[in-house]
C-alpha positions as CSV (number, residue, x, y, z in Angstrom):
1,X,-8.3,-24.3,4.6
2,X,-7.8,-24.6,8.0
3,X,-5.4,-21.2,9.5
4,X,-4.1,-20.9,13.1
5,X,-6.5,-19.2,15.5
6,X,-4.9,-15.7,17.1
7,X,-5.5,-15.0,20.5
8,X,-7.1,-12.3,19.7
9,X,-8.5,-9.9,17.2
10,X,-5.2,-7.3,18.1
11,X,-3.0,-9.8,16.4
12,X,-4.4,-9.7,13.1
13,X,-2.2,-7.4,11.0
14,X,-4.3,-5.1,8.8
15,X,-2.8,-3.6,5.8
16,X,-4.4,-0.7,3.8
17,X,-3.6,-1.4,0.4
18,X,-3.4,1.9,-2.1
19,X,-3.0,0.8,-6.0
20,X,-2.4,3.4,-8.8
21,X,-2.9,2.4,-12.4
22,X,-1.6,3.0,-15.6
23,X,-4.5,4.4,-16.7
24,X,-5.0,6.8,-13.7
25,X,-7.7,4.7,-11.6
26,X,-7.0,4.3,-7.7
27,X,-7.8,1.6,-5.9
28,X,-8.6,1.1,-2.2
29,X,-8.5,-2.3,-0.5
30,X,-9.4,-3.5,-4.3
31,X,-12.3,-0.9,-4.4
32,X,-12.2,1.7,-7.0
33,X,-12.2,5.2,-5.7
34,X,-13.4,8.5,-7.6
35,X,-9.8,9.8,-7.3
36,X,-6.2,10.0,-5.2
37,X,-7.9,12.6,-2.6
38,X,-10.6,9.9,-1.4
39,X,-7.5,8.0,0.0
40,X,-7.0,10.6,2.8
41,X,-10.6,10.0,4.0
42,X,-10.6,6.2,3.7
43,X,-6.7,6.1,5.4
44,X,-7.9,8.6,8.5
45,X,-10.6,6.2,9.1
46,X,-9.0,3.2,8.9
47,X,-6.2,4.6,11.2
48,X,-8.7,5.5,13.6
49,X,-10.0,1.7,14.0
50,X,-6.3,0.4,14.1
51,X,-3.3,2.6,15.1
52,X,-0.5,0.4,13.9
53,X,-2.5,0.4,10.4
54,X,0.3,-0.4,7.6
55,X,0.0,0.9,4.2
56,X,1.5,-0.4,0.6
57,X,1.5,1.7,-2.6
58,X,1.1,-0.1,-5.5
59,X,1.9,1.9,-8.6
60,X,2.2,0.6,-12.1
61,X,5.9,1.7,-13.4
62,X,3.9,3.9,-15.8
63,X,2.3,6.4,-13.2
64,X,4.3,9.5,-13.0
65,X,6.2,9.7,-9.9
66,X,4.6,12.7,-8.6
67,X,1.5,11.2,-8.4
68,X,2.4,8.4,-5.8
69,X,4.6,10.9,-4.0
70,X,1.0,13.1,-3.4
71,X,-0.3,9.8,-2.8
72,X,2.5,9.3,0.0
73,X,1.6,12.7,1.6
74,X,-1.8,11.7,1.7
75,X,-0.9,8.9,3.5
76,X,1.2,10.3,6.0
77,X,-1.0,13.7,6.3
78,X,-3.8,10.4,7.7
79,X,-1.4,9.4,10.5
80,X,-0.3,6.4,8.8
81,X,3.9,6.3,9.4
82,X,4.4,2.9,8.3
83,X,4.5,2.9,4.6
84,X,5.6,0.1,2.3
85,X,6.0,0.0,-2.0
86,X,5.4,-3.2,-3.4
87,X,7.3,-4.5,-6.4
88,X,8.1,-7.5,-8.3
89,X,11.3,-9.1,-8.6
90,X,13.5,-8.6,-11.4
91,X,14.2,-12.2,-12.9
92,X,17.9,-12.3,-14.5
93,X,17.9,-15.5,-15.2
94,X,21.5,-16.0,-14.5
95,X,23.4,-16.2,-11.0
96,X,24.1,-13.1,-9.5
97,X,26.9,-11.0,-9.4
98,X,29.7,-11.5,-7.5
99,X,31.2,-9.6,-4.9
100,X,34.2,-8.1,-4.9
């Protein structure tokens, strides 16, 4: 595959990716982590190497939602402010509703 070039290494948008599972495992950056408090270590790092770090929560709909909120104020006790949830769209499967 050949992908543009950036003009430099500032460009490149770096995402820390947090992922909670059904079965209570955490992930980092794909990476299984002994538990939710090694995500303030790993997010205070990260934000130390890039201070526009971004981060997206992904949390099966089964994990109880006080978990990814303590997961949230992990994030934000790092210095992380930008803070995304990632979720799939719902598929209908007919048009959409119209407006009024």
């Amino acid at each position: 595959m050949d992908l543009p070039k950036a003009a430099s290494r500032e460009d490149i948008q770096q995402i820390f990716s947090v992922e909670l599972t059904a079965d209570g495992k955490t992930y980092v950056d794909s990476k299984r982590v002994q538990d939710d408090q090694v995500v303030a270590s790993l997010a205070q790092d990260a934000r130390a190497k890039n201070k526009e770090l971004r981060a997206v929560i992904r949390a099966d709909k089964k994990v109880e939602h006080g978990r990814v909120i303590h997961v949230l104020d992990l994030l934000k006790r790092a210095g992380v402010a930008k803070i995304a949830f990632a979720v799939s769209p719902e598929l209908t499967g007919g048009p959409p509703p119209k407006k009024p």
